[in-house]
C-alpha positions as CSV (number, residue, x, y, z in Angstrom):
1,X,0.0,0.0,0.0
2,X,1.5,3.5,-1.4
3,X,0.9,6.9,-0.1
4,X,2.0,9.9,-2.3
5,X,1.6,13.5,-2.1
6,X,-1.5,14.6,-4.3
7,X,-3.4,17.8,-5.4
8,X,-6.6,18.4,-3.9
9,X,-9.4,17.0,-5.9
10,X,-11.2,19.9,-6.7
11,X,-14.9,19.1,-5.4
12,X,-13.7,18.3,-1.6
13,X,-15.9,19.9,0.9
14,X,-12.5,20.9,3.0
15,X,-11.5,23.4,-0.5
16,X,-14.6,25.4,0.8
17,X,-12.0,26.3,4.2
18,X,-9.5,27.6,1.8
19,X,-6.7,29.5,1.3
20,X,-4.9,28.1,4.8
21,X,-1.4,28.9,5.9
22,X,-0.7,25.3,5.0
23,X,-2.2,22.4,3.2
24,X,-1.6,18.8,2.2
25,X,-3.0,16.4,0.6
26,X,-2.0,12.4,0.5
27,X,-3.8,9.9,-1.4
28,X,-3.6,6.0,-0.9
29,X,-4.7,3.8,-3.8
30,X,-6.8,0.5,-2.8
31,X,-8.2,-1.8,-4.9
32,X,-10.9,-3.8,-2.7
33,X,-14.3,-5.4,-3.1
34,X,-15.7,-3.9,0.4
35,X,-16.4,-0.4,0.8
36,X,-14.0,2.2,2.2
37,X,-16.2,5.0,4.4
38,X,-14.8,7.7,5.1
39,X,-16.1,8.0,8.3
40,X,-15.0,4.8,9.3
41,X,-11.3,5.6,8.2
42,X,-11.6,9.4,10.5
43,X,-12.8,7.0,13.2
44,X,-9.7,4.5,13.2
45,X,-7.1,7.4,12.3
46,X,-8.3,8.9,16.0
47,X,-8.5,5.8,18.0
48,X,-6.2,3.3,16.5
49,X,-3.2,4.2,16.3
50,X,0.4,2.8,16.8
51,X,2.0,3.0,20.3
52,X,4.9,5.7,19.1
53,X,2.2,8.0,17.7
54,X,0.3,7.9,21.2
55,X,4.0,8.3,22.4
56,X,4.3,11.4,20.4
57,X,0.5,12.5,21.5
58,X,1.5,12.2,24.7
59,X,4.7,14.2,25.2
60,X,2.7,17.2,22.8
61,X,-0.1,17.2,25.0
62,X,2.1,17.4,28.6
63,X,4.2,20.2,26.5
64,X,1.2,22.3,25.3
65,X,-0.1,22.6,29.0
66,X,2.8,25.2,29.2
67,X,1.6,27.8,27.2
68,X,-2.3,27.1,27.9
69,X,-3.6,25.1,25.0
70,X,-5.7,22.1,24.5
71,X,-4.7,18.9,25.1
72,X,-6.2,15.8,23.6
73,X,-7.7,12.9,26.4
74,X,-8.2,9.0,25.0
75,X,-10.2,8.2,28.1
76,X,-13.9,8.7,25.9
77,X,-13.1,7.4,22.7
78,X,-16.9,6.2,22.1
79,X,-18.0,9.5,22.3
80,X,-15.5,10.8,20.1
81,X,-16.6,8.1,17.5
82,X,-20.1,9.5,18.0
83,X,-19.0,12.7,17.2
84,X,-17.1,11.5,14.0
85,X,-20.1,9.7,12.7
86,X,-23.1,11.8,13.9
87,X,-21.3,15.0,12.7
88,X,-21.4,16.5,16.0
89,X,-18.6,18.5,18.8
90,X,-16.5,16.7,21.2
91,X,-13.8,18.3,23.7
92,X,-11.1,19.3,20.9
93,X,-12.7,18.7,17.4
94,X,-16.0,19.1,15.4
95,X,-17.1,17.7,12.4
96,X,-18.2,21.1,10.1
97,X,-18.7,18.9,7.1
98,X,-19.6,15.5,5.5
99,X,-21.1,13.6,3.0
100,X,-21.3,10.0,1.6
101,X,-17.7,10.9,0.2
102,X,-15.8,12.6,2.6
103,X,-15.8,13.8,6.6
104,X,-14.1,16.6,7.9
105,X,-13.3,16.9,11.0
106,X,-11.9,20.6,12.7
107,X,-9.5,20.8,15.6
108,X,-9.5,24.3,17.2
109,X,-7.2,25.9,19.6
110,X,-6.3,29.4,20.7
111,X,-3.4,29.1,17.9
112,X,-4.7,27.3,14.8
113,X,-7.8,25.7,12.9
114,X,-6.4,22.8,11.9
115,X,-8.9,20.9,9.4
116,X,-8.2,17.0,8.7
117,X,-10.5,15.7,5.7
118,X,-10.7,11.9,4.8
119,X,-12.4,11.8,1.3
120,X,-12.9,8.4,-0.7
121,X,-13.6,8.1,-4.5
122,X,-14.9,5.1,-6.1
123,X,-14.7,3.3,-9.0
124,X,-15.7,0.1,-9.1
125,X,-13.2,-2.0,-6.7
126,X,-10.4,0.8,-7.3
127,X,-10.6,3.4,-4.0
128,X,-8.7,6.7,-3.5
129,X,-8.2,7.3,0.0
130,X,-7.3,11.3,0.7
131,X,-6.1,12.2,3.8
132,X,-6.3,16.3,3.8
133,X,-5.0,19.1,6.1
134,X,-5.7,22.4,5.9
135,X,-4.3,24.7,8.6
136,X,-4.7,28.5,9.8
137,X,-2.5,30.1,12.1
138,X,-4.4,32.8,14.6
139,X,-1.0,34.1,15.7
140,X,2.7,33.9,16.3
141,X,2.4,30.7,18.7
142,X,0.3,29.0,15.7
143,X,3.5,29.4,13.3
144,X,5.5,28.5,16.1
145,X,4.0,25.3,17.2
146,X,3.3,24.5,13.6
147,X,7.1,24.7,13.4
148,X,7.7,22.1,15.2
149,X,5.2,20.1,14.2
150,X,5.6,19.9,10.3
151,X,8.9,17.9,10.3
152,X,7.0,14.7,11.6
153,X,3.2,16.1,10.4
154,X,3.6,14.5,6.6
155,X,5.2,11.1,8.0
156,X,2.8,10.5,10.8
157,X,-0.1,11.1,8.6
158,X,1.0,8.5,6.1
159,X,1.7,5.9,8.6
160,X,-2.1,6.5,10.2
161,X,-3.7,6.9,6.8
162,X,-2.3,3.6,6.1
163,X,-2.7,1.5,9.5
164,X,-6.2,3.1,9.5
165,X,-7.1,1.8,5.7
166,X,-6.0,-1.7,6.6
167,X,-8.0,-1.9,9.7
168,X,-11.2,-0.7,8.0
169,X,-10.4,-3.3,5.5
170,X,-9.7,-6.1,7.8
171,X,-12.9,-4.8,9.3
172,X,-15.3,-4.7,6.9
173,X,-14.2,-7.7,5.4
C-alpha cells in the first residue's frame, strides 16, 4: 500500500476552508471489493493508532499545558466516535462537514484551525483514499508550534492513513 503526495481534488468539501497557511493532501490507492467510508477511516485514524504516535501525542499534550492550549484525552473514545459519525462537537474537534464521500473533521485551539479531511472516491473496486490538512495560524504561537510540528506532520499522517485503511479493511471484510 503507497501513499504519495496529491493535489486536492477539486470538489472536496475541505476546498470550501481555503486558502490556509498550510495544506496537504495524500492519497492511498486501494483496490478492494468492500467499501471504504470515510467515516470509518476518520474514526480508526483517532483511535487506532500505533504506540509511538500515542508516544508522540502524549509528550505534545504534557508540553502544550505550558503555554495554555488544548490537550487531547483517550479516556472517551466512544463518544469521540459518536462525534465522528453523527457529525457532532466533542472536547477538541467538530465535524463542520460531510457527506457519503468525505468527513471533515476541525481541531480548534487558541493558535490554529487545523482541518483534517478523509475523502474516498470510487470506481468500481479501485478506491482513492485522501487524507487532507488544511491549517490557519491565529498568531505567532500558531506558526511557532506549527514549526515544530511539520517535520513529523507528513510522516505521521502517512503511517495513520495507512494502519487506518487496513483496519477498516480487515474490518469490513
Amino acid at each position: 500500500m503507497t501513499i504519495k503526495k496529491n493535489l486536492l481534488p477539486p470538489n472536496s468539501l475541505v476546498a470550501q476552508y481555503l486558502p490556509a497557511d498550510y495544506t496537504d493532501t495524500y492519497v492511498c490507492e486501494v483496490d478492494t471489493a468492500g467499501q471504504i467510508v470515510p467515516d470509518d477511516v476518520m474514526v480508526r485514524f483517532w483511535t487506532d493508532y500505533p504506540a509511538w504516535v500515542k508516544m508522540l501525542f502524549g509528550l505534545r499534550n504534557f508540553l502544550v499545558k505550558f503555554v495554555g492550549l488544548k490537550g487531547a484525552e483517550d479516556d472517551n473514545l466512544e463518544a469521540f466516535e459518536t462525534c465522528i459519525r453523527k457529525g457532532e462537537s466533542h472536547e477538541l474537534a467538530s465535524i463542520p462537514a460531510k457527506n457519503e464521500q468525505e468527513t471533515v473533521l476541525l481541531l480548534t485551539d487558541k493558535h490554529l484551525n487545523a482541518y483534517l479531511s478523509v475523502r474516498v472516491e470510487r470506481n468500481g473496486t479501485d478506491n482513492k483514499v485522501f487524507a487532507i490538512t488544511l491549517v490557519h495560524f491565529h498568531n505567532t504561537l500558531g506558526r511557532l508550534y506549527f514549526f515544530f510540528i511539520r517535520p513529523f506532520h507528513g510522516f505521521i499522517v502517512k503511517s495513520m492513513l495507512k494502519r487506518s485503511i487496513k483496519n477498516t479493511i480487515s474490518k469490513n471484510g
